[in-house]
Each structure stands twice: as C-alpha cells, then as structure tokens.
PyMOL Python script that loads the backbone (N, CA, C, O; Angstrom):
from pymol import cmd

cmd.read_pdbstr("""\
ATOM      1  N   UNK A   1     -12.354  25.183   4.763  1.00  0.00           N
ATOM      2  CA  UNK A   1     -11.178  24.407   4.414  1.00  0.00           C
ATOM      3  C   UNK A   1     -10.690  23.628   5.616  1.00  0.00           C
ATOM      4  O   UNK A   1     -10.807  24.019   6.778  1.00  0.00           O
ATOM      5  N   UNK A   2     -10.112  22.452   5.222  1.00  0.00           N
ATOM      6  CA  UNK A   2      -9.816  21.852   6.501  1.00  0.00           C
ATOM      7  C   UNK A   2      -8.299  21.860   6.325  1.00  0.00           C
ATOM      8  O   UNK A   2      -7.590  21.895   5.319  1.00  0.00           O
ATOM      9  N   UNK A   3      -8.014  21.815   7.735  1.00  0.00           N
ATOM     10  CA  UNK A   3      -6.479  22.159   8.424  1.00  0.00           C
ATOM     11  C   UNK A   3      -5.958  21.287   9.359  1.00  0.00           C
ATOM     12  O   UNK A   3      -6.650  20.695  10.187  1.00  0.00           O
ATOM     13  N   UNK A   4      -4.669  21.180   9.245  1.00  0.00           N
ATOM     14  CA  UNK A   4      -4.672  20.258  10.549  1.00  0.00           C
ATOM     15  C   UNK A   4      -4.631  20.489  11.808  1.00  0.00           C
ATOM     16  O   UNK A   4      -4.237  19.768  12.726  1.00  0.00           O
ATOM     17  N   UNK A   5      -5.169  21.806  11.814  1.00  0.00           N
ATOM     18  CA  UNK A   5      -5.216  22.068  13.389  1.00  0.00           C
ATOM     19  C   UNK A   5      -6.894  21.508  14.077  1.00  0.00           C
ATOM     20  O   UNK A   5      -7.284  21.263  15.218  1.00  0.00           O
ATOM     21  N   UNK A   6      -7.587  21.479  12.634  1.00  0.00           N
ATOM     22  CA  UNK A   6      -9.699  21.197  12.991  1.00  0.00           C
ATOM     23  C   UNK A   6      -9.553  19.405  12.682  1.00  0.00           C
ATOM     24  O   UNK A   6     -10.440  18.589  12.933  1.00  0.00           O
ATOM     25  N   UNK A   7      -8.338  19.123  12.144  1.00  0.00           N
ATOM     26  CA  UNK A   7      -8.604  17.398  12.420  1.00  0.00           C
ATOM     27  C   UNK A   7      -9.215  16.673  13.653  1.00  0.00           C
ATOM     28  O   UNK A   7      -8.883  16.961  14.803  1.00  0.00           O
ATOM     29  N   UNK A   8     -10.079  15.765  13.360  1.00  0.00           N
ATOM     30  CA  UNK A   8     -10.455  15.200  14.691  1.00  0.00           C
ATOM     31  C   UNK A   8      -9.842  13.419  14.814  1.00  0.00           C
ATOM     32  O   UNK A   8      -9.263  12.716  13.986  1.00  0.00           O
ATOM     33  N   UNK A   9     -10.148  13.236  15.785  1.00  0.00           N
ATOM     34  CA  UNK A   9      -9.146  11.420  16.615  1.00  0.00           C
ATOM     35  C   UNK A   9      -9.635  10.871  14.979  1.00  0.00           C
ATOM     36  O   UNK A   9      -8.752  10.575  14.173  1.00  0.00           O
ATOM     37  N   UNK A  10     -11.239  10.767  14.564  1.00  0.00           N
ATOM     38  CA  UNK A  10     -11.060   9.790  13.273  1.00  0.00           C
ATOM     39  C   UNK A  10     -10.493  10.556  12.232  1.00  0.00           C
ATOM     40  O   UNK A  10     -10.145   9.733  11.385  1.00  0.00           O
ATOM     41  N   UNK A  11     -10.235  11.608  11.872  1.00  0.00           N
ATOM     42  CA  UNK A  11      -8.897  11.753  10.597  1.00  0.00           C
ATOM     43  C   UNK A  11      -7.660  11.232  11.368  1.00  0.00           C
ATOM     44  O   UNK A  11      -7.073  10.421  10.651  1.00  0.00           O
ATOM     45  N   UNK A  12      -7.151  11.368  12.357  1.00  0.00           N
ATOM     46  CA  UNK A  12      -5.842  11.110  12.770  1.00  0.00           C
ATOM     47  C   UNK A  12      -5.891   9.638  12.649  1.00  0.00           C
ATOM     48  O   UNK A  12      -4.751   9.237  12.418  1.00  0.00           O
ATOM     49  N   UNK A  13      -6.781   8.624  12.712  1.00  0.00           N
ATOM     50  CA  UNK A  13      -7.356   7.143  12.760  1.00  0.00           C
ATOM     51  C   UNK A  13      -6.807   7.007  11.211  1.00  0.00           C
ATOM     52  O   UNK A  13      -5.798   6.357  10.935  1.00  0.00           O
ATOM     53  N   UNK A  14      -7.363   7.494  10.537  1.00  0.00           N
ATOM     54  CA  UNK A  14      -7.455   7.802   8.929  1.00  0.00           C
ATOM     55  C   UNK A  14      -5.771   7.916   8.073  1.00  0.00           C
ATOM     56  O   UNK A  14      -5.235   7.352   7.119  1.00  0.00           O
ATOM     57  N   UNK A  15      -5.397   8.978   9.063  1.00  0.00           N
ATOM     58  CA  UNK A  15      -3.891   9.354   8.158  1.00  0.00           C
ATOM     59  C   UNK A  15      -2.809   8.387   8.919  1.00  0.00           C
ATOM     60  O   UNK A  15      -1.607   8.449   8.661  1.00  0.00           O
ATOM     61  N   UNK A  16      -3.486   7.294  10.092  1.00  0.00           N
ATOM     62  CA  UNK A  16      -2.122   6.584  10.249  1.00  0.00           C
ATOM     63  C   UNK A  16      -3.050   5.375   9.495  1.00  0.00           C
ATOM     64  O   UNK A  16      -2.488   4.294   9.673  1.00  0.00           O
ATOM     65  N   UNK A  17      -4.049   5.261   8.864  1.00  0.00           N
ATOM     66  CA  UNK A  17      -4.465   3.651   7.726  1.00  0.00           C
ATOM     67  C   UNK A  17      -3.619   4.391   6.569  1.00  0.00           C
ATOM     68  O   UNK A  17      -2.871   3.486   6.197  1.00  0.00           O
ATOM     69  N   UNK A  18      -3.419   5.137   6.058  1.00  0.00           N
ATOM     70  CA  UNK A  18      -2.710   5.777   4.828  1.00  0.00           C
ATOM     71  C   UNK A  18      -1.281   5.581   5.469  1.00  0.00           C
ATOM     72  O   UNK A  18      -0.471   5.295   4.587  1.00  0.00           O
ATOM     73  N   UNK A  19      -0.871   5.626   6.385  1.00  0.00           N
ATOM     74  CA  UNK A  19       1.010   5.245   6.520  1.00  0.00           C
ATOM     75  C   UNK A  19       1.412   4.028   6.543  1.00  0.00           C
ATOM     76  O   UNK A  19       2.534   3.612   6.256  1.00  0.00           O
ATOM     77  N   UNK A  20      -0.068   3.077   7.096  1.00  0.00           N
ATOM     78  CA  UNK A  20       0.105   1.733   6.977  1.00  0.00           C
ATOM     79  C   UNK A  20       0.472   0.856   5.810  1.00  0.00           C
ATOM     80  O   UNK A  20       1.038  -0.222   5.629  1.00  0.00           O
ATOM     81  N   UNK A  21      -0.435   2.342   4.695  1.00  0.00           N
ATOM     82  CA  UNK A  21      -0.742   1.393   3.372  1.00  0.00           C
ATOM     83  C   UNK A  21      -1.746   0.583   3.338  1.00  0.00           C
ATOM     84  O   UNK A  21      -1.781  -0.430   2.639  1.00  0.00           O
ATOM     85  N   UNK A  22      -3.135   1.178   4.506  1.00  0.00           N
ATOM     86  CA  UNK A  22      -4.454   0.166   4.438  1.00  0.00           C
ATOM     87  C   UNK A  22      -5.559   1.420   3.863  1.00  0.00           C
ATOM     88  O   UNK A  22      -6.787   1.390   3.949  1.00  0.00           O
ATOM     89  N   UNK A  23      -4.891   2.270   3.392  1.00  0.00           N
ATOM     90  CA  UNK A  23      -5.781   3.546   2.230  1.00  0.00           C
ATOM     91  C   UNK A  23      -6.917   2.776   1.749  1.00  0.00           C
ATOM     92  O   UNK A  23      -7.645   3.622   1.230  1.00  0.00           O
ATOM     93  N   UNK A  24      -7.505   1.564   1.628  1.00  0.00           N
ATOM     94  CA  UNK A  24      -8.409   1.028   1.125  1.00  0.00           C
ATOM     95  C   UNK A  24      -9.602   0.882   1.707  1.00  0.00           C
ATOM     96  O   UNK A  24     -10.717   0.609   1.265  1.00  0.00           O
ATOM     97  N   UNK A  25      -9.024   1.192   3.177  1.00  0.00           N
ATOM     98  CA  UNK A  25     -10.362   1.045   4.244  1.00  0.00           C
ATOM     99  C   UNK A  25     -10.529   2.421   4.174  1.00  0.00           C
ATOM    100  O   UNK A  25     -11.056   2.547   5.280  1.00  0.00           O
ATOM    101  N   UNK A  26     -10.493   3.425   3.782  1.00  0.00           N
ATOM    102  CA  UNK A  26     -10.864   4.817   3.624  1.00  0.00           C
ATOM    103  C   UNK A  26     -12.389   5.255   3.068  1.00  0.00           C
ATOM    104  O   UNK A  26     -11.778   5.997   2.298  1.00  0.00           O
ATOM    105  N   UNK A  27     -13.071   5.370   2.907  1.00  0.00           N
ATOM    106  CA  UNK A  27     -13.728   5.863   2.000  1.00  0.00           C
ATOM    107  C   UNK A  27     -13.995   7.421   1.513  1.00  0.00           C
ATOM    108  O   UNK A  27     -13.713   8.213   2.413  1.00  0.00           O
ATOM    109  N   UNK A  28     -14.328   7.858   0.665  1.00  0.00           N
ATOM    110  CA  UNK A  28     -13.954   9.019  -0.446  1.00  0.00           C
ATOM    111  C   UNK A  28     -13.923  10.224   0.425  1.00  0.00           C
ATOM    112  O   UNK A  28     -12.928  10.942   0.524  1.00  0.00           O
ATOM    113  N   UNK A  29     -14.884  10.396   0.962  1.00  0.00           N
ATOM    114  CA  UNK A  29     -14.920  11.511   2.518  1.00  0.00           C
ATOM    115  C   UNK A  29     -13.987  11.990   3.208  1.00  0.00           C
ATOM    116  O   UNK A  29     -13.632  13.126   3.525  1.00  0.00           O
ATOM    117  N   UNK A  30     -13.388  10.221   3.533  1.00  0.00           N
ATOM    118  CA  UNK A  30     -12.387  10.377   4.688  1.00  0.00           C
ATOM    119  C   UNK A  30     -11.470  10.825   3.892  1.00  0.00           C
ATOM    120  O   UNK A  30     -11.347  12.046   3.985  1.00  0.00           O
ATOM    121  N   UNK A  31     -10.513  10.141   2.861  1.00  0.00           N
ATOM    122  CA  UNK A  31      -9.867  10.654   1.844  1.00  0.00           C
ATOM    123  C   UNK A  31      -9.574  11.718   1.612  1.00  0.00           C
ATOM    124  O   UNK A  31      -8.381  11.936   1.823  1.00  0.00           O
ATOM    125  N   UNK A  32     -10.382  12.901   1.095  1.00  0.00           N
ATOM    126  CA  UNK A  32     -10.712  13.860   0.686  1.00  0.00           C
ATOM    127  C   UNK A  32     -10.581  14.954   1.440  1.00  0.00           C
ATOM    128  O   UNK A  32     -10.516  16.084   0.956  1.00  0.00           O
ATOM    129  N   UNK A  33     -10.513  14.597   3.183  1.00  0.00           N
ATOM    130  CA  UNK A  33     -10.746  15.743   4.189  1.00  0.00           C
ATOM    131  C   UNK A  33      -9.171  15.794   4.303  1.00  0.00           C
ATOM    132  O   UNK A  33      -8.625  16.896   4.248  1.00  0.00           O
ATOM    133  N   UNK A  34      -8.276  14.425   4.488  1.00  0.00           N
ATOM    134  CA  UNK A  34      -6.842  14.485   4.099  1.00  0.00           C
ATOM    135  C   UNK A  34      -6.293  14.624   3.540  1.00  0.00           C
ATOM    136  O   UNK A  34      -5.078  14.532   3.717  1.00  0.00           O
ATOM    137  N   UNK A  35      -6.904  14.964   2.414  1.00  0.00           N
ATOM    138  CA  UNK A  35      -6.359  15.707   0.967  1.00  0.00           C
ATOM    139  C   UNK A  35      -6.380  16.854   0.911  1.00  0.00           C
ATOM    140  O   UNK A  35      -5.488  17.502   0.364  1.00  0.00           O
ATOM    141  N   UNK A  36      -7.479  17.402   1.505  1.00  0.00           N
ATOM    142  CA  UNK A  36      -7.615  18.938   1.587  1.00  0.00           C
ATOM    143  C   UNK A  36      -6.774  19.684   2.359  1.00  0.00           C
ATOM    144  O   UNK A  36      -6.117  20.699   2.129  1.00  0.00           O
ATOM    145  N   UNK A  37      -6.970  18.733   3.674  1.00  0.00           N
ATOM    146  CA  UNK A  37      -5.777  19.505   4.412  1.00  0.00           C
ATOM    147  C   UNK A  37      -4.365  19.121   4.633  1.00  0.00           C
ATOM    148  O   UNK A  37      -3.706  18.934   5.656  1.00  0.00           O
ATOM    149  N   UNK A  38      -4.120  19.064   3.474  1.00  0.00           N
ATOM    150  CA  UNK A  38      -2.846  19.238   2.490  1.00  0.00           C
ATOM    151  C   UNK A  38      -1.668  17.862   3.068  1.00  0.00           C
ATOM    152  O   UNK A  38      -0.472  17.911   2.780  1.00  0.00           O
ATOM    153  N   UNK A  39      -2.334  16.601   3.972  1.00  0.00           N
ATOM    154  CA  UNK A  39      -1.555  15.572   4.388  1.00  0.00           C
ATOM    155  C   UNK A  39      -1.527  14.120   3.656  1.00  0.00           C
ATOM    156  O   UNK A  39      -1.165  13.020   4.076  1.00  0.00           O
ATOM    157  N   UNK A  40      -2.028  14.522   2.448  1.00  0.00           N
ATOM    158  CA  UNK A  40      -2.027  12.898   1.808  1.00  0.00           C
ATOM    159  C   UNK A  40      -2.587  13.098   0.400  1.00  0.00           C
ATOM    160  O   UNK A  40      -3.657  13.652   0.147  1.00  0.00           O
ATOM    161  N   UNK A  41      -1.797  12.619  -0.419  1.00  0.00           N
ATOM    162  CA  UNK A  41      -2.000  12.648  -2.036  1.00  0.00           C
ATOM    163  C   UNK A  41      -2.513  11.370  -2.672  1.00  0.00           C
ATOM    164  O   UNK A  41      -2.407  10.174  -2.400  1.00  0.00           O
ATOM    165  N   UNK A  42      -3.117  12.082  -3.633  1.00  0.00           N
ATOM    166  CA  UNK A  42      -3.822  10.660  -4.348  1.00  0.00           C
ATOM    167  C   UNK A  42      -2.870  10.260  -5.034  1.00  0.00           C
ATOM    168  O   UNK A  42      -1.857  10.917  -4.794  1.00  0.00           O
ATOM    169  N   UNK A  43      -2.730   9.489  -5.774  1.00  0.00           N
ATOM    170  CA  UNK A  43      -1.415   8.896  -6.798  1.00  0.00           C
ATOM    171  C   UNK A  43      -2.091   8.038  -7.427  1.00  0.00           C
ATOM    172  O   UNK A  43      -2.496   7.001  -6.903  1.00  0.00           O
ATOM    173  N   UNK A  44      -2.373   8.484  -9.080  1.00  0.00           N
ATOM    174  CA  UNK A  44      -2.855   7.816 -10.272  1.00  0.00           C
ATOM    175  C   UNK A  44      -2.160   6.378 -10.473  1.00  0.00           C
ATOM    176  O   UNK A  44      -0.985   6.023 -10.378  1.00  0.00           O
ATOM    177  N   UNK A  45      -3.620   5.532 -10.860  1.00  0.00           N
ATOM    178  CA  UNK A  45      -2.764   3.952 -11.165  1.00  0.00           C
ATOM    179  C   UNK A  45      -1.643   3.645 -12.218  1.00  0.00           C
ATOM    180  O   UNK A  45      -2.035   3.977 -13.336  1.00  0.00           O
ATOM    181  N   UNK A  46      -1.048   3.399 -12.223  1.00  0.00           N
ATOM    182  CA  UNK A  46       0.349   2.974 -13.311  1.00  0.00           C
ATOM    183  C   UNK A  46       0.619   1.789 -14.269  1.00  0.00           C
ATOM    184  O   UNK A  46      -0.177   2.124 -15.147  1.00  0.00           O
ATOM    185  N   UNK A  47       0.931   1.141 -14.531  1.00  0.00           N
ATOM    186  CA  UNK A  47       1.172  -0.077 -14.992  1.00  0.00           C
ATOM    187  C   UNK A  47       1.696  -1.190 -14.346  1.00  0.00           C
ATOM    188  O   UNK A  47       1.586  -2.390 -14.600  1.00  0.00           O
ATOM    189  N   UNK A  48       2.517  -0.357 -13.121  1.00  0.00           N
ATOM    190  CA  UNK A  48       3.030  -1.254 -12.490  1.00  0.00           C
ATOM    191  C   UNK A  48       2.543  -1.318 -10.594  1.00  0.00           C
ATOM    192  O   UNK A  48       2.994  -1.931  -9.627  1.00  0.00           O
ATOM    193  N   UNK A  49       1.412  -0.329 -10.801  1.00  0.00           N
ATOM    194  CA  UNK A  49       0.853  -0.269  -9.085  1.00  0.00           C
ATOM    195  C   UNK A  49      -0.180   0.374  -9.252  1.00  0.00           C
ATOM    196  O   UNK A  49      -0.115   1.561  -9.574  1.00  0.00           O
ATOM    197  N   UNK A  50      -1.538  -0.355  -9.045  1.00  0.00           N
ATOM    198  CA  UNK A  50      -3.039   0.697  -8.799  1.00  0.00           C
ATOM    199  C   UNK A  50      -2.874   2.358  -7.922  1.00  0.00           C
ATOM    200  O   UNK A  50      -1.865   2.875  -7.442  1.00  0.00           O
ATOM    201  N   UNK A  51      -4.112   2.793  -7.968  1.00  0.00           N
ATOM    202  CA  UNK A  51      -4.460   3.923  -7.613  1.00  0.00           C
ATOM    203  C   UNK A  51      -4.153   3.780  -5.896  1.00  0.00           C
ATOM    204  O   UNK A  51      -4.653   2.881  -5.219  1.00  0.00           O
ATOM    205  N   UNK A  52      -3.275   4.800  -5.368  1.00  0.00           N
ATOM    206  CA  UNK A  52      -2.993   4.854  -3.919  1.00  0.00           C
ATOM    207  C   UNK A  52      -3.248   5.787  -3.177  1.00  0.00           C
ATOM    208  O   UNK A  52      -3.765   6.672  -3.859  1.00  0.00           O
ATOM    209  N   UNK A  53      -3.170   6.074  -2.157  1.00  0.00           N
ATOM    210  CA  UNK A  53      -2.597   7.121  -1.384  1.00  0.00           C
ATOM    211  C   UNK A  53      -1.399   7.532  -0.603  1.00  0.00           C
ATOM    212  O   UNK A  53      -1.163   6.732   0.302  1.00  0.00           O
ATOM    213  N   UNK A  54      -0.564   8.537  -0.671  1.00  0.00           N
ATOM    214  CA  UNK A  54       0.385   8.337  -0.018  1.00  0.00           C
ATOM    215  C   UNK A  54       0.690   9.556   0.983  1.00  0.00           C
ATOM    216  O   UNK A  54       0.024  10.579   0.826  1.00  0.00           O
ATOM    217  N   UNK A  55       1.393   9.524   1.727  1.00  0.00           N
ATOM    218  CA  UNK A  55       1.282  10.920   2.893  1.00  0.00           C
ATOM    219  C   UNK A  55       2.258  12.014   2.116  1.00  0.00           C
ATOM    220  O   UNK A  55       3.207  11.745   1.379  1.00  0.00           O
ATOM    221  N   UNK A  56       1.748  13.354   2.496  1.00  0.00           N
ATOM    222  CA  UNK A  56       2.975  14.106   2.004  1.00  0.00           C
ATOM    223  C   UNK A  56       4.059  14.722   3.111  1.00  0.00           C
ATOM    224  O   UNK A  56       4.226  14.011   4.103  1.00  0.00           O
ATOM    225  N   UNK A  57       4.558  15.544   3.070  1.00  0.00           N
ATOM    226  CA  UNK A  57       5.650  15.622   4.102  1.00  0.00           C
ATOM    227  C   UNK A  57       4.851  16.041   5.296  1.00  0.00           C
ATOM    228  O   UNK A  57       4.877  15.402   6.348  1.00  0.00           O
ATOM    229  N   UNK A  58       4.271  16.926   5.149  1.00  0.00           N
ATOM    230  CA  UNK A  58       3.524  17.416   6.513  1.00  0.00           C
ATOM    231  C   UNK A  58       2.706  16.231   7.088  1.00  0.00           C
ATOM    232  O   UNK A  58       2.751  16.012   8.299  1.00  0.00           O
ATOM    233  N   UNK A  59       1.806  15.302   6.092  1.00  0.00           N
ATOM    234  CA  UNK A  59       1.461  13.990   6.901  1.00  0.00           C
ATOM    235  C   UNK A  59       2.232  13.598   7.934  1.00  0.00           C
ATOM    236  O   UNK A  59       2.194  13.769   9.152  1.00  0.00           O
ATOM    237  N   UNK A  60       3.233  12.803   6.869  1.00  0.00           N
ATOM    238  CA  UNK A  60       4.270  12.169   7.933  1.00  0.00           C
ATOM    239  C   UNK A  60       4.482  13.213   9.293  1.00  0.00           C
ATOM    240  O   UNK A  60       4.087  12.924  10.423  1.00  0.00           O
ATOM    241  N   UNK A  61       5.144  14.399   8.954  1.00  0.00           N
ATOM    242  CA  UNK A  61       5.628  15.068   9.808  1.00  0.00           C
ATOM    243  C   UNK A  61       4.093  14.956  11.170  1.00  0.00           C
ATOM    244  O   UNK A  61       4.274  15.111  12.378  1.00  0.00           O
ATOM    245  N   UNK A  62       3.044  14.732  10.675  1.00  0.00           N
ATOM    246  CA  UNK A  62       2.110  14.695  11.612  1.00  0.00           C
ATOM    247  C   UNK A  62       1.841  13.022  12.353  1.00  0.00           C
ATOM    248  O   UNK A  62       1.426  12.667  13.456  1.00  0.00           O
ATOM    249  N   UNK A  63       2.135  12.556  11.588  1.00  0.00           N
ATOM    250  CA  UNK A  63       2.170  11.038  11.906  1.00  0.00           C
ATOM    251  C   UNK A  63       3.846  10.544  13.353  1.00  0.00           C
ATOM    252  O   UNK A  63       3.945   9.662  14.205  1.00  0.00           O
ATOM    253  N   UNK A  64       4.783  11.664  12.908  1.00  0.00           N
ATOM    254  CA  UNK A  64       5.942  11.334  13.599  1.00  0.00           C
ATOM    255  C   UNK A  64       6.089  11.940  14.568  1.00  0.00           C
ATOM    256  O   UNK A  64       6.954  11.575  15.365  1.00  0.00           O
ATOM    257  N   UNK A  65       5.215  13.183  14.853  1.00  0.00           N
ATOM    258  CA  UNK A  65       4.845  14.099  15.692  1.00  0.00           C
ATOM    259  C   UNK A  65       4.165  13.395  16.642  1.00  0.00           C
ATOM    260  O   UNK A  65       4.396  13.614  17.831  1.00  0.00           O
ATOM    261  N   UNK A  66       3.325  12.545  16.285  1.00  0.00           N
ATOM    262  CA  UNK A  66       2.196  11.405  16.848  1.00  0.00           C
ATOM    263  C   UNK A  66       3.009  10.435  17.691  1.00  0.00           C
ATOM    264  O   UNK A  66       2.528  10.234  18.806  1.00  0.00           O
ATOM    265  N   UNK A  67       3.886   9.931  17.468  1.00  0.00           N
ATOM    266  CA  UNK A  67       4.507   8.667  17.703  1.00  0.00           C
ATOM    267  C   UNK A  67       5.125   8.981  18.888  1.00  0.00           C
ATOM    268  O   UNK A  67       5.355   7.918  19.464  1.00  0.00           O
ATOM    269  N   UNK A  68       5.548  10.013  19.604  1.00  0.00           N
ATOM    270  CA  UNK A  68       6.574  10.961  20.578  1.00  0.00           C
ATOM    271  C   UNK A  68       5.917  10.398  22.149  1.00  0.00           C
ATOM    272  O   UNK A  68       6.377  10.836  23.204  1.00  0.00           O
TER     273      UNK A  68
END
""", "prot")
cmd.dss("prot")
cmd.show_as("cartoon", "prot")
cmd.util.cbc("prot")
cmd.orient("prot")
C-alpha cells in the first residue's frame, strides 16, 4: 500500500499538477498511487464539469506542508 511517508519527488511533482488543476498530464499510474495513498480523489463527470481530480484534506495538508 502506498503512504505518504514511501512517496517519492515524482508523486510530490504529481500531487502539486492535481492542485494546479493540470490532473490531465497524469497518467493512470501516477493517479492511482495518489489515490491510494489516500491524497487525491477521482470525481465522476457531471453535466456541468468532466471527470477530475481533486486533493483531499491530507493532500492539501501535504501540498501546504510543502510550501513552508
């Protein structure tokens, strides 16, 4: 299982394109390893906005942790 303590520089590369809102340059892998370890949700397309990704609290909280 991945955690965010076994993240490496390219997931951290990865979960700040998902804060950007450039989730598109991701591919399913990368995605998926940030999903697992529990920092970024998929979010089904809508009617009014395609299929996304978005961070969940611990993301951010890792993304703002980052910024210091």
């Amino acid at each position: 299982m991945v955690t965010p303590a076994n993240l490496g520089p390219k997931d951290y590369e990865n979960l700040s394109r998902v804060a950007q809102g450039q989730f598109a340059l991701l591919d399913e892998a990368c995605a998926q390893r940030l999903i697992d370890a529990g920092l970024v949700l998929r979010m089904p397309a809508s009617k009014v906005a395609g299929a996304s990704l978005q961070l969940t609290a611990a993301g951010l909280s890792l993304i703002r942790s980052s910024d210091q």
